[in-house]
N, CA, C and O atoms as a GROMACS GRO file, in nm:
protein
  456
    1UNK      N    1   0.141   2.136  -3.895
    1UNK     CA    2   0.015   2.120  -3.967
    1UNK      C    3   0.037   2.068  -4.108
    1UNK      O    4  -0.039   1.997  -4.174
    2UNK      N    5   0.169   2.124  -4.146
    2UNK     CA    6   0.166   2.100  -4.304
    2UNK      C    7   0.184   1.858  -4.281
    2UNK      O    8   0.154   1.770  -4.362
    3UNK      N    9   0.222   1.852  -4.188
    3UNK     CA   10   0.262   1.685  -4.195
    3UNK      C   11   0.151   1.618  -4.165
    3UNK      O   12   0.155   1.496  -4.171
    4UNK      N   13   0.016   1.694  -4.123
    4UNK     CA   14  -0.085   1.623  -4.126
    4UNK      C   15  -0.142   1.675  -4.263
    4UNK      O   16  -0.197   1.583  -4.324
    5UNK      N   17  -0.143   1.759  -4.308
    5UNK     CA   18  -0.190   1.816  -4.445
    5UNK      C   19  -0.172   1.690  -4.534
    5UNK      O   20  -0.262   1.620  -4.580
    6UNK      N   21   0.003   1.670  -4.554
    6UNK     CA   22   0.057   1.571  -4.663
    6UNK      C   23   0.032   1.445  -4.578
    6UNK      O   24   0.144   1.397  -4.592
    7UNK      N   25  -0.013   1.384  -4.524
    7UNK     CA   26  -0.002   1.298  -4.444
    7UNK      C   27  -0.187   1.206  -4.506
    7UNK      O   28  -0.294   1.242  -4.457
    8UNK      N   29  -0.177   1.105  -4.603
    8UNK     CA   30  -0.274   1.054  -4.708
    8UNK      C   31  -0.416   1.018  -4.587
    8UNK      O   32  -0.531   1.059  -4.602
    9UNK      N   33  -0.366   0.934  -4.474
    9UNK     CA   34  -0.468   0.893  -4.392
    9UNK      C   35  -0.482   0.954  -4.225
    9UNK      O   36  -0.572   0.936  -4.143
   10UNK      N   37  -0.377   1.019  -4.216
   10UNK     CA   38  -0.323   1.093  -4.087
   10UNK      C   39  -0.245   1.063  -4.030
   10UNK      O   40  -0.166   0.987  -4.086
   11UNK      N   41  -0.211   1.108  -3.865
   11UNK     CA   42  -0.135   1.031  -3.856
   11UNK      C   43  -0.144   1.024  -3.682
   11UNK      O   44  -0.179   1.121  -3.615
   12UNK      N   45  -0.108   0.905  -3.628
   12UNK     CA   46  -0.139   0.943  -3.480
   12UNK      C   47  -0.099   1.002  -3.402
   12UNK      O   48   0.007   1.050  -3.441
   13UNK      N   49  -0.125   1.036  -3.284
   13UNK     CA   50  -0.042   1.096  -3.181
   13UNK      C   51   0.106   1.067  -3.150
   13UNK      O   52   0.204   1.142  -3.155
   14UNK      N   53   0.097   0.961  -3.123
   14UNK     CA   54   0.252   0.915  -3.107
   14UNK      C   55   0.340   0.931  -3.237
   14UNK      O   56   0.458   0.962  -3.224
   15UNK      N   57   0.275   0.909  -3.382
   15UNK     CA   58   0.343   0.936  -3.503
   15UNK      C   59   0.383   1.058  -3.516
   15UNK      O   60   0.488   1.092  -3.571
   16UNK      N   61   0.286   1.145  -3.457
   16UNK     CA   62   0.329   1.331  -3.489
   16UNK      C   63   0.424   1.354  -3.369
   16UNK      O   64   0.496   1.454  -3.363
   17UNK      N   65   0.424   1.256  -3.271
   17UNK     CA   66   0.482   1.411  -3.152
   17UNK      C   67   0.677   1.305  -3.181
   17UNK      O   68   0.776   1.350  -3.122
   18UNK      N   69   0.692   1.166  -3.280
   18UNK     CA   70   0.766   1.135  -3.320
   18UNK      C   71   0.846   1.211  -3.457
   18UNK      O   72   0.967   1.211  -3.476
   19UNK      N   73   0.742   1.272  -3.540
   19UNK     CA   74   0.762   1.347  -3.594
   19UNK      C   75   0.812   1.473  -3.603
   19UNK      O   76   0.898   1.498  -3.688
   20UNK      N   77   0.770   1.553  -3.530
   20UNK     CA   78   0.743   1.642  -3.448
   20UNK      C   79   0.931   1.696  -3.353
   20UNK      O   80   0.996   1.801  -3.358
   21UNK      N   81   0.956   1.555  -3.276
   21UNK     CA   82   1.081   1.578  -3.211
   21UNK      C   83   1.195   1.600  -3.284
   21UNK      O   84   1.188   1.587  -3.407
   22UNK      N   85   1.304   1.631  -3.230
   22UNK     CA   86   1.458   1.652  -3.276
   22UNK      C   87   1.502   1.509  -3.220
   22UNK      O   88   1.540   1.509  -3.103
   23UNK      N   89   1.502   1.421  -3.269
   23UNK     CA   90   1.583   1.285  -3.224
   23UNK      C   91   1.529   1.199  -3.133
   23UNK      O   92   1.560   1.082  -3.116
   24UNK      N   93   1.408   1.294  -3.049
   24UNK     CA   94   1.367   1.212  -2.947
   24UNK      C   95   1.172   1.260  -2.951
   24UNK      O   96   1.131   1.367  -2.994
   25UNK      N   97   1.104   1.174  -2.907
   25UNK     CA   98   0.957   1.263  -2.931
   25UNK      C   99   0.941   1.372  -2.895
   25UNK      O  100   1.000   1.414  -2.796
   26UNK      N  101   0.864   1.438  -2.959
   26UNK     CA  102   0.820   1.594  -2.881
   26UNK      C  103   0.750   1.538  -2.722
   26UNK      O  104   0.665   1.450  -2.724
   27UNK      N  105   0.776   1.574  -2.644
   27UNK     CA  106   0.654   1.531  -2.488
   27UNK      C  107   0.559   1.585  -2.511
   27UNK      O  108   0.540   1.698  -2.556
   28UNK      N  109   0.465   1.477  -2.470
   28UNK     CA  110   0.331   1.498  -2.458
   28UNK      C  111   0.266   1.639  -2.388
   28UNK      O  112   0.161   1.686  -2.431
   29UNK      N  113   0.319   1.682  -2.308
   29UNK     CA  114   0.291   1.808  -2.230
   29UNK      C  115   0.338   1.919  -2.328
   29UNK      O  116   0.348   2.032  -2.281
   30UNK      N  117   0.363   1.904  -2.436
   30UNK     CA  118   0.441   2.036  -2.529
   30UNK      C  119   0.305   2.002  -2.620
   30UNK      O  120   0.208   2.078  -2.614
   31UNK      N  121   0.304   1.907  -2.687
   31UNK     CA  122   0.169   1.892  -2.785
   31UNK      C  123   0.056   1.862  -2.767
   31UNK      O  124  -0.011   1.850  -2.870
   32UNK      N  125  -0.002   1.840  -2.656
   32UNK     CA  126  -0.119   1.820  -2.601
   32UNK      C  127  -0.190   1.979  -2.601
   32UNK      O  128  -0.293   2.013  -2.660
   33UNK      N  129  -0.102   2.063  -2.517
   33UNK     CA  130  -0.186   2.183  -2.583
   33UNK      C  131  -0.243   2.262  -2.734
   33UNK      O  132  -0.342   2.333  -2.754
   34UNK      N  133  -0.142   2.217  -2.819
   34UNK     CA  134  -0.181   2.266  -2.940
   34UNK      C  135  -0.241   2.149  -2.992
   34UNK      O  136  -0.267   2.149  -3.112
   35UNK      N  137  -0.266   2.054  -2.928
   35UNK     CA  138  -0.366   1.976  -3.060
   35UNK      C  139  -0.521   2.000  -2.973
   35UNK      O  140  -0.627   1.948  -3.007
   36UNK      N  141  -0.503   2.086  -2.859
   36UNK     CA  142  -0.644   2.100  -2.738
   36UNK      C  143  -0.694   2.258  -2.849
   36UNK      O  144  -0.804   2.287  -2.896
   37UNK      N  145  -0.546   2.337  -2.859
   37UNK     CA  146  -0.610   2.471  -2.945
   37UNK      C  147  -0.645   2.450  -3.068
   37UNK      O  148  -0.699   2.544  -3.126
   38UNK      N  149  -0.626   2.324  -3.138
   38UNK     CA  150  -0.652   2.313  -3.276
   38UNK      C  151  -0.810   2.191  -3.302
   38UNK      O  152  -0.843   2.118  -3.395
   39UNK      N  153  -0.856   2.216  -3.196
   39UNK     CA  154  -0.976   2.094  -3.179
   39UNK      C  155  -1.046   2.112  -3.325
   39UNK      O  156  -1.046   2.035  -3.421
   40UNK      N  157  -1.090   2.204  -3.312
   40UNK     CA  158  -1.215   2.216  -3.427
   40UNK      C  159  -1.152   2.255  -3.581
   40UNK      O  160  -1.225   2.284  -3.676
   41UNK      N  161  -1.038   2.250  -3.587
   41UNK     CA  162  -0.971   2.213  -3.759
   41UNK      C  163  -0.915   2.087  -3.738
   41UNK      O  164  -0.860   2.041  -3.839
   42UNK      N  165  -0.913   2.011  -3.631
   42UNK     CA  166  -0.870   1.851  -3.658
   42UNK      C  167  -0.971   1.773  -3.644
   42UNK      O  168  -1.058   1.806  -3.563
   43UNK      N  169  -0.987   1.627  -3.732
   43UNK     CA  170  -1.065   1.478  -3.720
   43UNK      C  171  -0.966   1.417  -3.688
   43UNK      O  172  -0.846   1.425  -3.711
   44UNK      N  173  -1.055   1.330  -3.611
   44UNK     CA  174  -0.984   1.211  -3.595
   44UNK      C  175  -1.085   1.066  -3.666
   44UNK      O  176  -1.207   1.053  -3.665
   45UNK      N  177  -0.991   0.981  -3.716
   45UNK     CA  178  -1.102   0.850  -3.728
   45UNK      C  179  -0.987   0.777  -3.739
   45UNK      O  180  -0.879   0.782  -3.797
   46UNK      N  181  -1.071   0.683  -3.636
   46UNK     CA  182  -0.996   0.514  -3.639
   46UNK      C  183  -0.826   0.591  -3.565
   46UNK      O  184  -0.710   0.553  -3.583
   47UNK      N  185  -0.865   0.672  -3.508
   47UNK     CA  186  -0.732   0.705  -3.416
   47UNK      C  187  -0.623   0.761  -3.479
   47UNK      O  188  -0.517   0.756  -3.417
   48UNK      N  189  -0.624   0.835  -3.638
   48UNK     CA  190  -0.546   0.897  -3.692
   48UNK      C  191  -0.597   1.075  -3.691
   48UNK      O  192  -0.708   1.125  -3.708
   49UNK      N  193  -0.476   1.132  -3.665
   49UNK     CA  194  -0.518   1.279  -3.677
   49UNK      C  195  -0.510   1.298  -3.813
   49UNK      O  196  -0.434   1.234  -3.885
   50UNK      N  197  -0.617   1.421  -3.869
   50UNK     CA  198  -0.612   1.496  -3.999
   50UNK      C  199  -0.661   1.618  -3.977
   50UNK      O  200  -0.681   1.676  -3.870
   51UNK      N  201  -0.676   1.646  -4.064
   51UNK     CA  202  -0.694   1.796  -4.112
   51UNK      C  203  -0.904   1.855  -4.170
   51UNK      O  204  -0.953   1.875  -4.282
   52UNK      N  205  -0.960   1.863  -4.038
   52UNK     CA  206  -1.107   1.792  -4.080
   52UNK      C  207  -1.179   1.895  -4.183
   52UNK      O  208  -1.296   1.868  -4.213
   53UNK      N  209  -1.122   2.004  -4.237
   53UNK     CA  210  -1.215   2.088  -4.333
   53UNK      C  211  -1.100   2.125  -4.475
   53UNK      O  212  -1.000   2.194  -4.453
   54UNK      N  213  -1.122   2.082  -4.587
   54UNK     CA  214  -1.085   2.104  -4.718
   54UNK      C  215  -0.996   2.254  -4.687
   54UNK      O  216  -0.874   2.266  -4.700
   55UNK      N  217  -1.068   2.334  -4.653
   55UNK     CA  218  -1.081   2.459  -4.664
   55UNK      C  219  -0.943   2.519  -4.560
   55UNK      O  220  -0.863   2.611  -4.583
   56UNK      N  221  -0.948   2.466  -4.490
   56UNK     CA  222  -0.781   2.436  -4.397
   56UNK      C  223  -0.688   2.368  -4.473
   56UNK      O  224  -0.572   2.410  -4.469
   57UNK      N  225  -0.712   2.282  -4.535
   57UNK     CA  226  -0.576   2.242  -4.623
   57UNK      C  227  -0.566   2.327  -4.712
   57UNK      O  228  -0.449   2.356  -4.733
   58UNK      N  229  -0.657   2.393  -4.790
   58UNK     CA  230  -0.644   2.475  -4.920
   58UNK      C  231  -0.584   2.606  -4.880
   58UNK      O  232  -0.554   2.684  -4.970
   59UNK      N  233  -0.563   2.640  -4.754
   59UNK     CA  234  -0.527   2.762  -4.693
   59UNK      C  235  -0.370   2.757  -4.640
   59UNK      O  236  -0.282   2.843  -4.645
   60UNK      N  237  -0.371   2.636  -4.593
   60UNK     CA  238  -0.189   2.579  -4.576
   60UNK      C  239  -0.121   2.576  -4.662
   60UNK      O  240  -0.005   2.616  -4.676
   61UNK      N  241  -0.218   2.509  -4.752
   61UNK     CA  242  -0.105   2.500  -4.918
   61UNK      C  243  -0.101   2.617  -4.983
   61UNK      O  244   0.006   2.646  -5.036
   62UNK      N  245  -0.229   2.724  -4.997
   62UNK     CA  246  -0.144   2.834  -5.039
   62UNK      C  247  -0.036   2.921  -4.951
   62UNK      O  248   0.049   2.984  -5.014
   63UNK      N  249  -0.037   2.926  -4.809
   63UNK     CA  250   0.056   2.978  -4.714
   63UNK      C  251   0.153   2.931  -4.766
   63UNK      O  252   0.196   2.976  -4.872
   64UNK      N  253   0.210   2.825  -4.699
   64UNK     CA  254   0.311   2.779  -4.668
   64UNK      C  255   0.361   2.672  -4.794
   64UNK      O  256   0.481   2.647  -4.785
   65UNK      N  257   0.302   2.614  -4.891
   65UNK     CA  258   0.348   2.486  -4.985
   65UNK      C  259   0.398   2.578  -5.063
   65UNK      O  260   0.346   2.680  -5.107
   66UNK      N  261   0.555   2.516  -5.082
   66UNK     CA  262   0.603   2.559  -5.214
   66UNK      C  263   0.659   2.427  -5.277
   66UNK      O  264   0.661   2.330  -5.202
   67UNK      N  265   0.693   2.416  -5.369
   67UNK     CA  266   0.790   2.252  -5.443
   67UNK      C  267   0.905   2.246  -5.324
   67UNK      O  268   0.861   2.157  -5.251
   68UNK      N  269   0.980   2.275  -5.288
   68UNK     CA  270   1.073   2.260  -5.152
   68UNK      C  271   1.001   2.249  -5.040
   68UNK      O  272   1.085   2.270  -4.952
   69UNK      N  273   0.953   2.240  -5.016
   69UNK     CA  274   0.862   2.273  -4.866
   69UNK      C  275   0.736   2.123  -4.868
   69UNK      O  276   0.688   2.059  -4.775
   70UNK      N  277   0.723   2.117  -4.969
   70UNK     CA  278   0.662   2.027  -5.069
   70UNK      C  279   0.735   1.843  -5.038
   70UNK      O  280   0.673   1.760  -4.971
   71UNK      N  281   0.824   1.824  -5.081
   71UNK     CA  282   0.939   1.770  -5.128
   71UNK      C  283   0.963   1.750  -4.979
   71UNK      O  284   0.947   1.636  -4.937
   72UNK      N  285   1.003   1.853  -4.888
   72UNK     CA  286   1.098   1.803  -4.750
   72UNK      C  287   0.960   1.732  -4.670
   72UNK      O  288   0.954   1.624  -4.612
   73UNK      N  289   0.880   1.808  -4.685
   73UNK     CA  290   0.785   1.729  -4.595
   73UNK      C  291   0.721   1.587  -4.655
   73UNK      O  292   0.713   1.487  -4.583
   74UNK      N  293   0.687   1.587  -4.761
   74UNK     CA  294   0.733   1.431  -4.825
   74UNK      C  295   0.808   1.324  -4.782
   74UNK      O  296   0.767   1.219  -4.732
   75UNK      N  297   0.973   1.376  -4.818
   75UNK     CA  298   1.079   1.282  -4.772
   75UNK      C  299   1.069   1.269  -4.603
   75UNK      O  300   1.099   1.156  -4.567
   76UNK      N  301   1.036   1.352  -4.502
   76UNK     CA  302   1.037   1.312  -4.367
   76UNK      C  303   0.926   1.237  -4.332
   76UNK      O  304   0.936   1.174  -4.228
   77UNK      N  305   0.810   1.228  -4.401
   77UNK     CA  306   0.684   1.146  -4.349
   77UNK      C  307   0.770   1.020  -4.419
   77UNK      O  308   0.790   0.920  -4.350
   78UNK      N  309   0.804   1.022  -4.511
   78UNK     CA  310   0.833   0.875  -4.635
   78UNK      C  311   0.960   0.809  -4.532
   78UNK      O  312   0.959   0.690  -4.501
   79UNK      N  313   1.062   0.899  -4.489
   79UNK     CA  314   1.177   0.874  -4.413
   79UNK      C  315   1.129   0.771  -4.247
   79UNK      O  316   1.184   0.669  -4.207
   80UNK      N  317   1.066   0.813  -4.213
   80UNK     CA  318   0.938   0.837  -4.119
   80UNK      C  319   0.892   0.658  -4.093
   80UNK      O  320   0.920   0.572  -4.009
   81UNK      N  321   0.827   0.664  -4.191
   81UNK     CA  322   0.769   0.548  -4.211
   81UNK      C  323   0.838   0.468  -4.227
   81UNK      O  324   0.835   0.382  -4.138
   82UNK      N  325   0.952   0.441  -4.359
   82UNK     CA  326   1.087   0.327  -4.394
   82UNK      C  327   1.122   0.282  -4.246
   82UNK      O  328   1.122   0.170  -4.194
   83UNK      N  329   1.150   0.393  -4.203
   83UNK     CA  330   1.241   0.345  -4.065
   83UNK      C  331   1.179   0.274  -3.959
   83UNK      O  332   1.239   0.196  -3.885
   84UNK      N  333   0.990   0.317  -3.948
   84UNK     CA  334   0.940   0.260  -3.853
   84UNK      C  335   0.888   0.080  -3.956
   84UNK      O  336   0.869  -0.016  -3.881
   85UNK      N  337   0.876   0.060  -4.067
   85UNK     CA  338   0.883  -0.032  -4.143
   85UNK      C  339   0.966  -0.144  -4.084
   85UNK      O  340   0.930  -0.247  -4.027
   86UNK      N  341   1.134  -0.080  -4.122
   86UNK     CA  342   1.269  -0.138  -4.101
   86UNK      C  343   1.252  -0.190  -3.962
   86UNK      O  344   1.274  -0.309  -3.941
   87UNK      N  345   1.217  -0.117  -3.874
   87UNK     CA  346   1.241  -0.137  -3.706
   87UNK      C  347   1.119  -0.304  -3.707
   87UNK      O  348   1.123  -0.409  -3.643
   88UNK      N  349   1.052  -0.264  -3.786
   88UNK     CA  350   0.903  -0.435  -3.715
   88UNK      C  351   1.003  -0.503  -3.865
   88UNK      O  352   1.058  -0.597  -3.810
   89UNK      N  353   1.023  -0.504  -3.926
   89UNK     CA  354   1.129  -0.608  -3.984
   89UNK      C  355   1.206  -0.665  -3.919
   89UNK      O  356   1.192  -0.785  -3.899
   90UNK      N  357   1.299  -0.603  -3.872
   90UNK     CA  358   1.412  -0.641  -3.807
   90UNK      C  359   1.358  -0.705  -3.661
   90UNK      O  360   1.410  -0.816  -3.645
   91UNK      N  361   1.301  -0.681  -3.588
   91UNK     CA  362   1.243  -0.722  -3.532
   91UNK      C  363   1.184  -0.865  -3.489
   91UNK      O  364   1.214  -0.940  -3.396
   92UNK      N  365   1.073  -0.877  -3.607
   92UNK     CA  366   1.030  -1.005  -3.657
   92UNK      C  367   1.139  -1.101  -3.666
   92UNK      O  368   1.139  -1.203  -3.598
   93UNK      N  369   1.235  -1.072  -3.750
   93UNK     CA  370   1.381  -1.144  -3.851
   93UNK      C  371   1.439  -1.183  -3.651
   93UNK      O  372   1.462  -1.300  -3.620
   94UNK      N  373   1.449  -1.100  -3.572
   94UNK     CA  374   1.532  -1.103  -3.460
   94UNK      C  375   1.406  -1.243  -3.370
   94UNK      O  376   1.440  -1.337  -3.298
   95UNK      N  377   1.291  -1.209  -3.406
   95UNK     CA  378   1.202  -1.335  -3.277
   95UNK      C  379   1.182  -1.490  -3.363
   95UNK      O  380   1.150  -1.600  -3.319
   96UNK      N  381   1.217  -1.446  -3.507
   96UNK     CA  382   1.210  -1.599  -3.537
   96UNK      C  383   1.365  -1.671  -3.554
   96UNK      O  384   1.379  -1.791  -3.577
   97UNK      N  385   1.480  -1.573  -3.539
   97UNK     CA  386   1.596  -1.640  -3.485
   97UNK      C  387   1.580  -1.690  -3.390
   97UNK      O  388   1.570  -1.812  -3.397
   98UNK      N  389   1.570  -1.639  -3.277
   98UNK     CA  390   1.525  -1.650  -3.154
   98UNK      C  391   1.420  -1.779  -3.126
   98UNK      O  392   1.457  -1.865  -3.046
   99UNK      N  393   1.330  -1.788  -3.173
   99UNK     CA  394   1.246  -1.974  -3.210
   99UNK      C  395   1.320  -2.055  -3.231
   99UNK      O  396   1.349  -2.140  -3.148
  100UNK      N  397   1.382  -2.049  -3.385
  100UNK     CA  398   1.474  -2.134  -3.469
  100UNK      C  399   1.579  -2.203  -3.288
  100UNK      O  400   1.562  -2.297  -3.210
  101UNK      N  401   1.666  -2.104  -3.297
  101UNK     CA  402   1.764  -2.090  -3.182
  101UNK      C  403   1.672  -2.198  -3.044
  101UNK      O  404   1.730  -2.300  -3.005
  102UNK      N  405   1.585  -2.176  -3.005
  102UNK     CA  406   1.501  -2.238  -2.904
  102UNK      C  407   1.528  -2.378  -2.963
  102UNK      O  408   1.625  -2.444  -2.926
  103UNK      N  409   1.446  -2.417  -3.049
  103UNK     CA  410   1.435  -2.545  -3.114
  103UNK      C  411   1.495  -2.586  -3.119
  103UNK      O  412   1.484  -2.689  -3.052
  104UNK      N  413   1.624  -2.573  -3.190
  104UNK     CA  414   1.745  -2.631  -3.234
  104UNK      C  415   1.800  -2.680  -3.080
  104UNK      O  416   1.871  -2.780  -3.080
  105UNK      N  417   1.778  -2.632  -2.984
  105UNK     CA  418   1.832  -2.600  -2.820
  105UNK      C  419   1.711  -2.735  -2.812
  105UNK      O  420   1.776  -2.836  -2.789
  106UNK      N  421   1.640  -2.751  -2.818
  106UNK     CA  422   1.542  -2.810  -2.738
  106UNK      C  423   1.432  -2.922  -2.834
  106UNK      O  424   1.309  -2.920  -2.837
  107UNK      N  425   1.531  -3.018  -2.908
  107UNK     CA  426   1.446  -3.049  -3.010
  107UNK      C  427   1.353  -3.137  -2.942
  107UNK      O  428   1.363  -3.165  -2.822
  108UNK      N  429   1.244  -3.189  -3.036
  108UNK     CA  430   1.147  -3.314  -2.956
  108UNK      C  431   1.163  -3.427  -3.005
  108UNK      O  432   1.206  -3.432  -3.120
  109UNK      N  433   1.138  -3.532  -2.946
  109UNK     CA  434   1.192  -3.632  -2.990
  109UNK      C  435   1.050  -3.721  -2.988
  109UNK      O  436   0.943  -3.701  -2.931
  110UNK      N  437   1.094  -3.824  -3.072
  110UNK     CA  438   0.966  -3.908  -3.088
  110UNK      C  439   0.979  -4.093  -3.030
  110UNK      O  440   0.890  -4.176  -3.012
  111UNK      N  441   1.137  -4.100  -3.014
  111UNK     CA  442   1.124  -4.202  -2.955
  111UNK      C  443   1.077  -4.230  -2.832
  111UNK      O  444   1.108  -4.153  -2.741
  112UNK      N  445   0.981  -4.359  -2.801
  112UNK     CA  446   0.930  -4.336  -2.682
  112UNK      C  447   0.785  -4.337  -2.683
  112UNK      O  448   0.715  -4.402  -2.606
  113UNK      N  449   0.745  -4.257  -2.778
  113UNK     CA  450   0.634  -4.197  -2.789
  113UNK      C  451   0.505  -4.320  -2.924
  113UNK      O  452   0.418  -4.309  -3.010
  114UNK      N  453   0.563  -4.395  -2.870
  114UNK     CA  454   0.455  -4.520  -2.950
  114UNK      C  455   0.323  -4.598  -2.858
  114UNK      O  456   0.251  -4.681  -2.912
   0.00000   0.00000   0.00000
């Protein structure tokens, strides 16, 4: 709860149960129930989960927020994100080699063509 708390616009399903896992996603059959028991303290809009009443975050943060607790859940959403960033970078960088590479393989030619 606290990573949708700190979490500015929410975050989706697949982002939390990525979140959520030890190295690999949490399965859907593990978090599907607790986001079924948590219906009516979560919104959703535009397909991001949050936290839908003030009054639920103000109750987490006094529970559970301390400056450490604070801080780690910070760096893992921030960690979180870089990496899913890095991954459609690299990515991109990998399909327009991949063009370049085509082309260069297959140039067009114009003689002929008058």
């Amino acid at each position: 709860l606290l990573l949708l708390e700190r979490s500015v616009t929410g975050l989706s399903e697949p982002e939390l149960r990525d979140l959520l896992g030890a190295g690999d996603p949490l399965p859907a059959a593990v978090l599907s129930p607790l986001l079924l028991a948590l219906e009516e303290a979560l919104a959703e809009r535009d397909g991001l989960l949050g936290l839908g009443h003030q009054s639920i975050r103000s109750a987490l943060r006094q529970r559970f927020a301390s400056a450490g607790t604070d801080r780690a859940i910070h760096r893992r959403l921030a960690d979180y994100f870089l990496a899913q960033f890095t991954r459609v970078l690299e990515e991109r960088a990998q399909s327009r080699m991949a063009m370049t590479r085509s082309v260069h393989r297959h140039p067009t030619t114009t003689q002929g063509c008058q």
